[in-house]
Structure formats: structure tokens, C-alpha cells
N, C-alpha and C positions, 0 to 999 in steps of 0.2 A: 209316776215318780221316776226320776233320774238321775242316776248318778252320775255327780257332774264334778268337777275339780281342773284346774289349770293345767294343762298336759305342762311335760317335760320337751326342754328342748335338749337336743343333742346334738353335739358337736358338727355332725351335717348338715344344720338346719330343722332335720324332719323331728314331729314332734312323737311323744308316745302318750297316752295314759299315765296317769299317777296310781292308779289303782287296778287294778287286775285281780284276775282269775287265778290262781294256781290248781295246776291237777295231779302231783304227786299223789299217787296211789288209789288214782282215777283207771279207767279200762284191767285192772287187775281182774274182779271177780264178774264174772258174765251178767251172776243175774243182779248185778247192781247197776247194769249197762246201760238200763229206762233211766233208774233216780237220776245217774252221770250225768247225761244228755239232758234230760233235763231240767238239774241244775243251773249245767252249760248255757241252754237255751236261754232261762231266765234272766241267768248274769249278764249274757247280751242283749237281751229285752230293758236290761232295767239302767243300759249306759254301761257294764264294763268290759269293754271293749279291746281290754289286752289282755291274752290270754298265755300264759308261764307252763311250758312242760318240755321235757328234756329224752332223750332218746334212753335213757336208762329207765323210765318212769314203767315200768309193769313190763320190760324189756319192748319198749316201741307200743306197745297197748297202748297209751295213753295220748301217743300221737296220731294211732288211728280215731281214737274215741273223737280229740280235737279235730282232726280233718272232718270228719264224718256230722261233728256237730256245725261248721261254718259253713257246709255245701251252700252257695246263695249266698252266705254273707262275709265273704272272704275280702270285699272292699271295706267292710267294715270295720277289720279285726285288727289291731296290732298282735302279731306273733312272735313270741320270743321263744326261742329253743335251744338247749343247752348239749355241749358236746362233754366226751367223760375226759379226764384226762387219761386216761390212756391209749384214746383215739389221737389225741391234738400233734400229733405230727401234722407238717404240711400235709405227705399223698393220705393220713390218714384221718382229718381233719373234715378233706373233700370229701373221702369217700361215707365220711359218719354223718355229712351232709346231707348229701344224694338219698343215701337211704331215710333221711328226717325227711324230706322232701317228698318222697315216695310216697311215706306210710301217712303221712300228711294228705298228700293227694293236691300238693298247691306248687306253684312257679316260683313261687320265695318267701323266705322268713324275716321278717324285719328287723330283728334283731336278734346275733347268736351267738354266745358267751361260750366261756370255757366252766364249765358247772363248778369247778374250783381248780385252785391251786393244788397240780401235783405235784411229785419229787420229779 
């Protein structure tokens, strides 16, 4: 079984998933860190292949859990990852990148939002 659905296009051209993964309050507690993965594992086992967490999510935990779960299938993954606003200055925006990038353990994110509207 697969879960299968019309990706999105977006304004680039490149497409993503309609359905995903989210891991908010994913890599928080250790010894939940088997279920996590997988989870994880499953969800991309079973077709979905875009996976949602944000550098705030268990303070960066949750972006290492996600790295850690795509080792090997990092061509497979839409990644989206979310900055706070109180990073989103320009130099501050880069630098809350670099480190999603880091704890991730990959060369790019496919798509990366501002987690919400700040003041």
C-alpha cells in the first residue's frame, strides 16, 4: 500500500507532496527515539515522502531525529523546515539555516517558511 496523491506544484515548477509527515514534539523524549524513527521510517515506506519540522521543534531534536531517519533516502524526501521569527532577519535567517542544515546532516531543504507571522 501507497500513499499516493497529486503532488503540488509550485511556483518554481518543482513539485512537493500533498501529504506529509509532521514531527513537532518528535526527538524531545530519548526513550521515544525507536517509536520516532520508526514511525518515520514507515511514513516513508508507505509513500509519504514530505517530511514538516522546524528548528524550534524539541530545540533542533527533531531535526536531528529527521536527518538521522533519511540517511539513504534523502533523494526521496521533500524537506520542509521552518525558521522562528525571531531568527528572520536576513544575517539572522542564514545563520538559523546553516544550523537546520547542520543538525539535519543534508546540502538543502526544499522548502523553508517563516513558522509564522511575527511582530
Amino acid at each position: 500500500m501507497t500513499l499516493a496523491a497529486a503532488p503540488i506544484e509550485l511556483p518554481s515548477g518543482q513539485t512537493m507532496p500533498v501529504l506529509g509527515q509532521g514531527t513537532w514534539y518528535l526527538g524531545e523524549r530519548p526513550a521515544r527515539r525507536r517509536d520516532e524513527m520508526a514511525a518515520l521510517h514507515t511514513g516513508l515506506d508507505l509513500g509519504m515522502t514530505m517530511i514538516d519540522t522546524a528548528e524550534m521543534y524539541g530545540d533542533g531534536a527533531s531535526e536531528e531525529l529527521v536527518g538521522e531517519a533519511i540517511v539513504g533516502r534523502r533523494a526521496d524526501v521533500f524537506l520542509v523546515d521552518k525558521v522562528l521569527p525571531s531568527n528572520a532577519s536576513r544575517r539572522g535567517t542564514v545563520q538559523a539555516c546553516r544550523r537546520s542544515l547542520q543538525r539535519l546532516g543534508v546540502d538543502h531543504i526544499d522548502l523553508y517558511l517563516l513558522h509564522w507571522r511575527g511582530t
